[in-house]
C-alpha positions as CSV (number, residue, x, y, z in Angstrom):
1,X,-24.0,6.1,-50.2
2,X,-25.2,6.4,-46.1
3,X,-27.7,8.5,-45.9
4,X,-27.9,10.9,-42.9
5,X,-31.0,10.5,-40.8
6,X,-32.6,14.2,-39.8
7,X,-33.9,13.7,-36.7
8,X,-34.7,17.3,-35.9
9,X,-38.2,17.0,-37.7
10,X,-41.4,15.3,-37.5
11,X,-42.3,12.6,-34.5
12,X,-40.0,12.0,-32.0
13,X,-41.4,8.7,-30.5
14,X,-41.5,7.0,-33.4
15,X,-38.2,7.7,-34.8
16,X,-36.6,6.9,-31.5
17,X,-38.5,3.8,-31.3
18,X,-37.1,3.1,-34.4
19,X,-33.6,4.5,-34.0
20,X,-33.4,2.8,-30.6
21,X,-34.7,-0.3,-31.8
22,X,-31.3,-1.7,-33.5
23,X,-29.0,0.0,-30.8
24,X,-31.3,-2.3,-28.1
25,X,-30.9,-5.3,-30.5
26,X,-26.9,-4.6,-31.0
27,X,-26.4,-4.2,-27.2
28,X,-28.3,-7.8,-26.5
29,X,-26.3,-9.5,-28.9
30,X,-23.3,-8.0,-27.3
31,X,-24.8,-9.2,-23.9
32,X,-25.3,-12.7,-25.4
33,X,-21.8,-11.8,-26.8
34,X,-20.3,-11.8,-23.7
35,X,-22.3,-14.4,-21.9
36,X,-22.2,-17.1,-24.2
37,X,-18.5,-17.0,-22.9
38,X,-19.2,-17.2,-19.5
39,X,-22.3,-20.3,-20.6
40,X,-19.7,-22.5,-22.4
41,X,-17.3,-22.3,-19.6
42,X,-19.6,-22.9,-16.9
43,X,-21.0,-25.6,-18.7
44,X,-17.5,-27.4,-19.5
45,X,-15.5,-26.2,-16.8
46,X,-15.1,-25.4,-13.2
47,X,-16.3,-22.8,-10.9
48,X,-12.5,-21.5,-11.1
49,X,-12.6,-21.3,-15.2
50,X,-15.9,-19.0,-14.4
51,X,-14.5,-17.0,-12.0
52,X,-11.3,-16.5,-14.4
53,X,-13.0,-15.7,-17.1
54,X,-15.5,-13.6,-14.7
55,X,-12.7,-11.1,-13.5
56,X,-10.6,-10.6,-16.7
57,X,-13.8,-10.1,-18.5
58,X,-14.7,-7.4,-15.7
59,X,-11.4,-6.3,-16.2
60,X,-11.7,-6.0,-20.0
61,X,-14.7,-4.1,-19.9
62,X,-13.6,-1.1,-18.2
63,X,-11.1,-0.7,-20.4
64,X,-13.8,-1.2,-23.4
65,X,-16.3,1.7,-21.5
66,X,-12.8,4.0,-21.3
67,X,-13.1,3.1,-25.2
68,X,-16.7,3.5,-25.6
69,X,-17.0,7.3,-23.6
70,X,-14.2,9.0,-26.5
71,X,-16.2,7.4,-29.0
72,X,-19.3,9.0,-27.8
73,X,-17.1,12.5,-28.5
74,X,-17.3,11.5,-32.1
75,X,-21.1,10.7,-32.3
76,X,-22.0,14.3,-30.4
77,X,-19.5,16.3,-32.7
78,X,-20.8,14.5,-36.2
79,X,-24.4,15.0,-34.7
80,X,-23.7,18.8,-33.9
81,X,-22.0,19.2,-37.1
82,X,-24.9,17.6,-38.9
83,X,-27.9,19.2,-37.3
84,X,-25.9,22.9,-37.8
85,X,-25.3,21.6,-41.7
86,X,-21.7,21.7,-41.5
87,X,-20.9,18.5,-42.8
88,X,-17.3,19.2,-44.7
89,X,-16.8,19.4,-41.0
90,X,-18.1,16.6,-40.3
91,X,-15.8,14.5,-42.4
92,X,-13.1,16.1,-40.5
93,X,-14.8,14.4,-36.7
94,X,-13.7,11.2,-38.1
95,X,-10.6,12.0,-39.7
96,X,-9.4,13.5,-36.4
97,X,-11.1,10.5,-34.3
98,X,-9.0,8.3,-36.1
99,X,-5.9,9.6,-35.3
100,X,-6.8,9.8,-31.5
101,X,-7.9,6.4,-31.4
102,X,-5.1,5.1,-33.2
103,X,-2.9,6.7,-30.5
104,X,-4.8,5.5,-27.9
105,X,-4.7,1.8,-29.3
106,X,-0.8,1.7,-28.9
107,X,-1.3,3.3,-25.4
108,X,-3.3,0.5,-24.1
109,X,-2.0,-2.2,-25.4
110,X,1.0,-1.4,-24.1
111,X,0.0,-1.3,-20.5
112,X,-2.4,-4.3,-20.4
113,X,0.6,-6.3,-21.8
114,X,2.6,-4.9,-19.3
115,X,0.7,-4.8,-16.4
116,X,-1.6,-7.7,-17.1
117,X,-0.4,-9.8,-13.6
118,X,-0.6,-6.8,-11.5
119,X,-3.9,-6.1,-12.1
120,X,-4.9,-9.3,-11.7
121,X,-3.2,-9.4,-8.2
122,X,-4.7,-5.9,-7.6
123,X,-8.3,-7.9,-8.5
124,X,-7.7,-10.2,-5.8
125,X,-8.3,-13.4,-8.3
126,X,-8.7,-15.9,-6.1
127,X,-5.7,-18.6,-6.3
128,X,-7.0,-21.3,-8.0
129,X,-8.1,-18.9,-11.3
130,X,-5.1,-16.5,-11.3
131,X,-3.1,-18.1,-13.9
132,X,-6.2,-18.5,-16.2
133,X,-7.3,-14.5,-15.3
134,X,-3.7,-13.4,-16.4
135,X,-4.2,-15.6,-19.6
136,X,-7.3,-14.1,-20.3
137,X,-6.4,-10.4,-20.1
138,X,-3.1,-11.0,-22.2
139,X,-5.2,-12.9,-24.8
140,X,-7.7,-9.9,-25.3
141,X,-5.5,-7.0,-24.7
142,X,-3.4,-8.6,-27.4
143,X,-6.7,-7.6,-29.6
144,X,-7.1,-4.3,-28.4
145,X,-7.0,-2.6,-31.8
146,X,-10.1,-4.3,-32.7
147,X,-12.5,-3.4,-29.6
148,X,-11.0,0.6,-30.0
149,X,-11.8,0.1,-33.8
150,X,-15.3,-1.1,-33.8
151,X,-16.5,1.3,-31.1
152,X,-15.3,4.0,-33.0
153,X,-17.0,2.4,-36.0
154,X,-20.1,2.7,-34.1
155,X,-19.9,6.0,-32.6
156,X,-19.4,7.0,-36.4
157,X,-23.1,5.6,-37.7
158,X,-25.1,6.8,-34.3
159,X,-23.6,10.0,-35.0
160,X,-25.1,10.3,-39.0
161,X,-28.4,9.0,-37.7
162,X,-27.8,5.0,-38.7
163,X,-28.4,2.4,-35.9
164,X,-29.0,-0.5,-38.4
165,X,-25.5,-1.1,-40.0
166,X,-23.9,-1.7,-36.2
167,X,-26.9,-4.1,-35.8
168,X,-25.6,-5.9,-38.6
169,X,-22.3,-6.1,-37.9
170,X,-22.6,-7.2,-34.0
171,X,-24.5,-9.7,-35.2
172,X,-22.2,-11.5,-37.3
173,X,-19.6,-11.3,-34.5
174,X,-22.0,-12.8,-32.1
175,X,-22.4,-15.4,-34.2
176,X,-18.9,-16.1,-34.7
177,X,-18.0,-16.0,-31.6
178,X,-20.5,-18.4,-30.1
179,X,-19.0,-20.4,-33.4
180,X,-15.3,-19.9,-31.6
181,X,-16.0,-20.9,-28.2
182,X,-18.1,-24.2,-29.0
183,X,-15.3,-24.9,-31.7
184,X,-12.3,-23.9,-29.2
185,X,-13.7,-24.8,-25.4
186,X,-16.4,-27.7,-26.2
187,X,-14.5,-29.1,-28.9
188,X,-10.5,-28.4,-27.8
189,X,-11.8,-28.4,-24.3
190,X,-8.9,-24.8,-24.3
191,X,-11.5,-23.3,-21.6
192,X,-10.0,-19.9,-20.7
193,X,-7.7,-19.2,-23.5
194,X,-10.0,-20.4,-26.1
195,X,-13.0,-18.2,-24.8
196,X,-10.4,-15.3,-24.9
197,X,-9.5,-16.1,-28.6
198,X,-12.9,-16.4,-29.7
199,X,-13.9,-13.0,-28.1
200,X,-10.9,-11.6,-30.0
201,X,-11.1,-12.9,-33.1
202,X,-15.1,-12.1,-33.5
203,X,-14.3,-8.6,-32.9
204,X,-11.6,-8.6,-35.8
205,X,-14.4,-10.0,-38.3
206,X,-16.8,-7.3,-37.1
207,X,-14.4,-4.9,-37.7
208,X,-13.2,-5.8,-41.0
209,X,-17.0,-6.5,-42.4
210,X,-17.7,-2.8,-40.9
211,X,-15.2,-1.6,-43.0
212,X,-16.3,-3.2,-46.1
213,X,-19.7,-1.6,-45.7
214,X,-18.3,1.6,-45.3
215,X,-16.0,1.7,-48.4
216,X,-18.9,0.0,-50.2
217,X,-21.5,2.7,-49.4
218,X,-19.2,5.7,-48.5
219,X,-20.2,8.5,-45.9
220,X,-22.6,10.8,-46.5
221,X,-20.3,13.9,-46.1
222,X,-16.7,14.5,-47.7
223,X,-14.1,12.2,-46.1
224,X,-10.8,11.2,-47.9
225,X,-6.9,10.4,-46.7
226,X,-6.2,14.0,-46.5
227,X,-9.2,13.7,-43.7
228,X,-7.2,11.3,-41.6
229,X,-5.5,13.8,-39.1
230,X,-5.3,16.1,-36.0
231,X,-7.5,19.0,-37.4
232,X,-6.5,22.1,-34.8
233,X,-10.0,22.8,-32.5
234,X,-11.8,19.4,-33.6
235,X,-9.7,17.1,-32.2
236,X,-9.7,19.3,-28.4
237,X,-13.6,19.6,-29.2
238,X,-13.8,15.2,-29.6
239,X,-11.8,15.4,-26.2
240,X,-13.7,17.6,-24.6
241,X,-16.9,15.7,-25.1
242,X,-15.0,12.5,-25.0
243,X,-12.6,12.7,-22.2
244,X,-15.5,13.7,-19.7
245,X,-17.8,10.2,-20.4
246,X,-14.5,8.2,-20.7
247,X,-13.2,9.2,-17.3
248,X,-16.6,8.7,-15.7
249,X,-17.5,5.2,-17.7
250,X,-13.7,4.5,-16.8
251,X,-13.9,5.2,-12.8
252,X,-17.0,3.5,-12.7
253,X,-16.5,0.6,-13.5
254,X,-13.6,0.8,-11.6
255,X,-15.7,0.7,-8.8
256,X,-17.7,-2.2,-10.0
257,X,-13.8,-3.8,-10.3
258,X,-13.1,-2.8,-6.8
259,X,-16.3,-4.4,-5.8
260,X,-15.5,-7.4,-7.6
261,X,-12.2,-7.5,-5.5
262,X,-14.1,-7.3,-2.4
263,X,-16.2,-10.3,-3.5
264,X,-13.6,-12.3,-4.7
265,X,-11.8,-12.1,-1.0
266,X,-15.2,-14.1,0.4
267,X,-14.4,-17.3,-1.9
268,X,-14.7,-18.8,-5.4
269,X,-18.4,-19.2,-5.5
270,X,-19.1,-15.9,-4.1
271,X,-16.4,-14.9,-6.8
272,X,-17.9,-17.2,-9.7
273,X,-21.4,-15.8,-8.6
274,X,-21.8,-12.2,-9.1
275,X,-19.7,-13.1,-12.2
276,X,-22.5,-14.3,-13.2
277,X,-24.7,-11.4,-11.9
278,X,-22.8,-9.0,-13.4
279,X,-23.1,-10.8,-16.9
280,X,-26.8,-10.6,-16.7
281,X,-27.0,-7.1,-15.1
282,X,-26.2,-6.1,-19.2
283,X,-29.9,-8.2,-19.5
284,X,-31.5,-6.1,-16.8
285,X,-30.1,-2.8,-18.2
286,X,-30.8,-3.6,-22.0
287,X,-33.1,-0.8,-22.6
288,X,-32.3,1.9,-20.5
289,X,-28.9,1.5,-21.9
290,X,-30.1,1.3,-25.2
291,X,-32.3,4.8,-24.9
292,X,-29.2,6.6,-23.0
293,X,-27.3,5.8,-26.5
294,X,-30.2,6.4,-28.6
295,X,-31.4,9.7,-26.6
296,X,-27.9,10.8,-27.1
297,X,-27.5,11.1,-30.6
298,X,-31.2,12.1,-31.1
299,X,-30.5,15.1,-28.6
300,X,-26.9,16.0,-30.5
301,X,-28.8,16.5,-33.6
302,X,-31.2,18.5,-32.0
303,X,-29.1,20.8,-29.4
304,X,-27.0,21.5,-32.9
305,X,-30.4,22.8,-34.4
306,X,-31.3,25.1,-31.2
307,X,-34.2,22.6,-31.1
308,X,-34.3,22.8,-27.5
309,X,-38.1,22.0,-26.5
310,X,-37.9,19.0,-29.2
311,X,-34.6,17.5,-27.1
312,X,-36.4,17.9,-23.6
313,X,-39.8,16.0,-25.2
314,X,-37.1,13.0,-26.4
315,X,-35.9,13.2,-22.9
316,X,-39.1,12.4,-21.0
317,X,-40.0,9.6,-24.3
318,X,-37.3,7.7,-23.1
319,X,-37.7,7.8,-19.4
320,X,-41.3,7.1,-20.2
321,X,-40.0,3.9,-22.7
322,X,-37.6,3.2,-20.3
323,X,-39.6,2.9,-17.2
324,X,-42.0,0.6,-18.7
325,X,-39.6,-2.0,-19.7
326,X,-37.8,-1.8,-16.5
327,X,-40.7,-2.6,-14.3
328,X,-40.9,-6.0,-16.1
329,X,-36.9,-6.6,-15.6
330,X,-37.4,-5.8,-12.1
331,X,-40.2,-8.2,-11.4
332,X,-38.3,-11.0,-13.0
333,X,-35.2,-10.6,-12.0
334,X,-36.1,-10.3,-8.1
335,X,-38.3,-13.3,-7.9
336,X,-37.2,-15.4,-10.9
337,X,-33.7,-14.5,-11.0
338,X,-32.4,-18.1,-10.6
339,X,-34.0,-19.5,-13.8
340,X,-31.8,-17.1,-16.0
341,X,-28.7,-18.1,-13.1
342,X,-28.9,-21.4,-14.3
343,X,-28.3,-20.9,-17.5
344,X,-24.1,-20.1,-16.6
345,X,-24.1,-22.5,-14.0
346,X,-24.8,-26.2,-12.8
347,X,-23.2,-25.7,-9.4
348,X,-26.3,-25.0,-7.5
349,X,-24.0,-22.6,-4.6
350,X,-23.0,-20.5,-7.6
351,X,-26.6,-19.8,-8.7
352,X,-27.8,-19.0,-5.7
353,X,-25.0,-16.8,-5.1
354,X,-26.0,-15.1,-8.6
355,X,-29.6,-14.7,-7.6
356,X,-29.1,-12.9,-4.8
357,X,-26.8,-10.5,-6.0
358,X,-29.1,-9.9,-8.8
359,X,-31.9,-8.8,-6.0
360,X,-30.0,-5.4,-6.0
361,X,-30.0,-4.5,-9.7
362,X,-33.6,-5.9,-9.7
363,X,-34.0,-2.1,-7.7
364,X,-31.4,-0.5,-9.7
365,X,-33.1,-1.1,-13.1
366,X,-36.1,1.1,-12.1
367,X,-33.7,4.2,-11.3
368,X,-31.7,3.5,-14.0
369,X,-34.6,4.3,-16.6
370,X,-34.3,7.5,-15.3
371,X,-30.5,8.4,-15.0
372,X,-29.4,6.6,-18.1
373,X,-31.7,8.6,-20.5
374,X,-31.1,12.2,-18.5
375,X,-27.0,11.4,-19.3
376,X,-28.0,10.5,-22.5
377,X,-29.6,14.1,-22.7
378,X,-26.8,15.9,-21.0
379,X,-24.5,14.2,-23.6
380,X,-25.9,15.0,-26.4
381,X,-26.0,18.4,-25.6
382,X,-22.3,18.5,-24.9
383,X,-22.7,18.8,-21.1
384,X,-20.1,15.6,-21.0
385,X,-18.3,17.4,-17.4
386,X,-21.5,17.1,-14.9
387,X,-21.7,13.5,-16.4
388,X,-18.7,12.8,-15.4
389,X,-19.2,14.5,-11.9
390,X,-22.2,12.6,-11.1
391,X,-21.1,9.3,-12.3
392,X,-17.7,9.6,-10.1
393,X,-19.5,10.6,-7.2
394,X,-21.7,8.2,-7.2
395,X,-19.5,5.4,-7.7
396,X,-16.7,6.9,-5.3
397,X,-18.7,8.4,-2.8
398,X,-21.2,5.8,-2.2
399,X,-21.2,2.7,-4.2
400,X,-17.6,1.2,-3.2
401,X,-17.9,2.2,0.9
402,X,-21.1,1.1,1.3
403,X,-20.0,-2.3,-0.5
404,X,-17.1,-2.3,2.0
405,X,-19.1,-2.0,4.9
406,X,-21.8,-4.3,4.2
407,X,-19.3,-7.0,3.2
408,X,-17.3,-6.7,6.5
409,X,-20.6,-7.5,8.6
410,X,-21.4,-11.2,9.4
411,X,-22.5,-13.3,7.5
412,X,-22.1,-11.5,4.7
413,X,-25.0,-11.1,2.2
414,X,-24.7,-10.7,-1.1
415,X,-27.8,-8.6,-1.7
416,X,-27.1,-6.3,1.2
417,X,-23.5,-5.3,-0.3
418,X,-25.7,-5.0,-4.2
419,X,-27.9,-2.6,-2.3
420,X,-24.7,-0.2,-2.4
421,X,-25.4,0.2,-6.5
422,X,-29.4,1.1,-6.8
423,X,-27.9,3.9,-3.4
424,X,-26.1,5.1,-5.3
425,X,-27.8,5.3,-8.4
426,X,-30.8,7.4,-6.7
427,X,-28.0,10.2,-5.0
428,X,-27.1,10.3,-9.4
429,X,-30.8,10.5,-10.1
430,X,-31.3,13.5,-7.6
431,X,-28.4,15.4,-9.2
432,X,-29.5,15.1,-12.8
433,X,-33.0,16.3,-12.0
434,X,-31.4,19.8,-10.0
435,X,-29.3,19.5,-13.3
436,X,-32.3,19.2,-15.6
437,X,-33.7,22.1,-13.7
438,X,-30.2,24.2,-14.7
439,X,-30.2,23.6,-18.0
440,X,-33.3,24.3,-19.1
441,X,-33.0,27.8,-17.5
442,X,-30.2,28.0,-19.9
443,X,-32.1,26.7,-22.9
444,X,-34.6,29.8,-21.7
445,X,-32.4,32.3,-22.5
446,X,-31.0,31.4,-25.8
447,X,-32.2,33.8,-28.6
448,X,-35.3,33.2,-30.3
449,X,-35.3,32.3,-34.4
450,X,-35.6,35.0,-36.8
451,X,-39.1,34.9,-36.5
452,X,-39.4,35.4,-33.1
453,X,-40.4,32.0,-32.5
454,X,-38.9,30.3,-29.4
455,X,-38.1,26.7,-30.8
């Protein structure tokens, strides 16, 4: 059987090192996951079969973070549930998450089928690539079920503590589908539609070996059939935490999609480009990513325990952790940027274009390791609604008119309109720290312990 991981007691740093450790590996394979496409395709097709492949992927992956943020409503309830010992009720998080994910699988499907041209139009995919972009989003929307199923999957083990098992499974779909698109593109020379396929149909044997494991070990709380539906004030409690993150992941990278429509309008190799870029902007943001997941579910577990002063000290370990790492990423990437541009390109134009985009998230990384690992915090406390706030404002209020208005000067520089991300990433960072400053007023005035010990 699973066994649940207490993280309310002993070290911090060295279980989050540890807990973080396979969450950072997971999320580079899925980087490599999703660049491998863009690699293959750049290396045996055009500039257009990047920029296709570019856009529908940046398409898809909004609709995997609206995915991702309901999921991480499962992983703060179970963590809640587990640190206040209620684990019968714990059992009855994924039973309910089920059911709302299954819901929402049919939902999106739907409309991606549906409206899988007009967003593409909506995109601004440049001419030449519009038929393939289209291709591409009906291929993978068509495979919906199995992104919504393995995120859920996920958010399941980060909630009970395990980090390891998604590791495991990731990497067999990474595998495969590096497998798919040499087999498919290289070898079938199918480009667009065989990257799509093999994105798809690596995701389907992740899901399925997840399941295995689960029915082989079990979960480490009651769970059965009679589990598996809408249990009246769990289900609104996975919404509240869930709906807050999904809206905010959803909205920004709606922006990031907007800003991709304003690039695309300056041509195919601006287009192909910060395609590219944004590809390896999952590189530059591995680990504070990875420590906003992991300081997440460390925090649940604790904010469920009234452990408040042990939550804040995981806070500043993984801005600390953080910070570190992205000082290297931000060297790199600003002066060497075009070595790892290379890599998804031969046209020289395109990697150029890359690297200079890149210039801006070389800044961004550095305020990231702050904000990622304070909405980390604010999640896993269940403070999902000032998340969302921030994230929309930012993204909203700064990101997407500053990008407009750089990109209408002339000439047009692709670093100057990136500069509109790392803006609005430090307004984000100013907010969570008056934020931090609320909250732990709040965390003052909570009762002491029986023994009159303020934990």
């Amino acid at each position: 059987m699973t066994k649940i991981s207490n993280l309310t007691e002993g070290e911090i740093l060295s279980p989050l090192l540890k807990f973080a450790m396979p969450v950072l590996l997971a999320m580079l394979l899925q980087v490599i996951y999703g660049a491998v496409d863009l690699i293959i395709v750049g290396q045996f097709g055009a500039a257009t079969d990047v920029s296709a492949v570019a856009t529908g992927s940046q398409v898809m992956m909004t609709i995997t973070s609206i995915i991702n943020g309901f999921a991480m409503g499962v992983t703060i309830l179970i963590g809640q549930k587990i640190g206040q010992g209620r684990f019968k009720e714990a059992g009855n998080v994924v039973g309910s998450g089920i059911c709302i994910f299954s819901v929402l699988a049919a939902i999106i499907t739907a409309v991606m089928l549906i409206f899988a041209v007009p967003i593409s139009r909506l995109m601004h995919a440049p001419v030449e690539a519009f038929d393939d972009t289209v291709l591409y989003v009906y291929i993978c929307s068509a495979g919906t079920i199995f992104i919504i199923a393995y995120n859920v999957i996920c958010g399941i083990f980060r909630g009970i503590g395990d980090s390891k098992t998604p590791l495991i499974t990731v990497a067999i779909a990474s595998v495969a589908n590096i497998a798919g698109d040499v087999f498919l593109v290289a070898g079938f020379d199918m480009s667009v539609a065989g990257v799509a396929i093999a994105t798809i149909s690596a995701q389907a044997i992740s899901v399925i070996l997840s399941i295995v494991i689960i029915k082989k070990r079990g979960l480490p709380f009651e769970f059965s059939k009679s589990s598996i539906r809408f249990h009246k004030g769990i289900t609104s409690q996975i919404l509240k935490y869930g709906a807050p993150i999904a809206l905010q992941d959803g909205l920004v990278n709606l922006s990031f999609l907007a800003i991709t429509t304003i690039i695309n309008s300056l041509g195919i190799i601006a287009s192909a480009g910060v395609g590219v870029a944004e590809k390896l902007a999952g590189l530059i943001m591995l680990v504070p990513s990875a420590f906003a997941q992991s300081v997440s579910a460390f925090v649940a577990q604790n904010y469920g325990a009234n452990k408040y002063t042990r939550a804040k000290k995981t806070l500043a370990y993984g801005i600390s952790v953080s910070l570190c790492f992205g000082v290297v990423m931000a060297y790199f990437t600003f002066f060497h940027g075009n070595l790892i541009s290379g890599i998804f390109s031969k046209d020289i134009a395109v990697i150029n274009a890359s690297w200079d985009y890149m210039k801006a998230y070389a800044i961004d990384v550095l305020m990231t390791s702050f904000m990622f690992s304070m909405t980390g915090f604010f999640n896993g406390c269940g403070k999902t609604t000032f998340v969302m706030f921030q994230g929309i404002f930012g993204a909203f209020c700064i990101r997407i008119p500053l990008s407009y208005i750089i990109s209408k000067a002339a000439p047009a520089s692709l670093f100057y309109i990136g500069l509109a991300t790392p803006s609005s990433t430090f307004v984000q960072v100013i907010f969570c720290l008056v934020y931090f400053i609320i909250v732990s007023k709040e965390f003052k005035k909570e009762k002491y312990t029986k023994s009159g010990v303020y934990i």
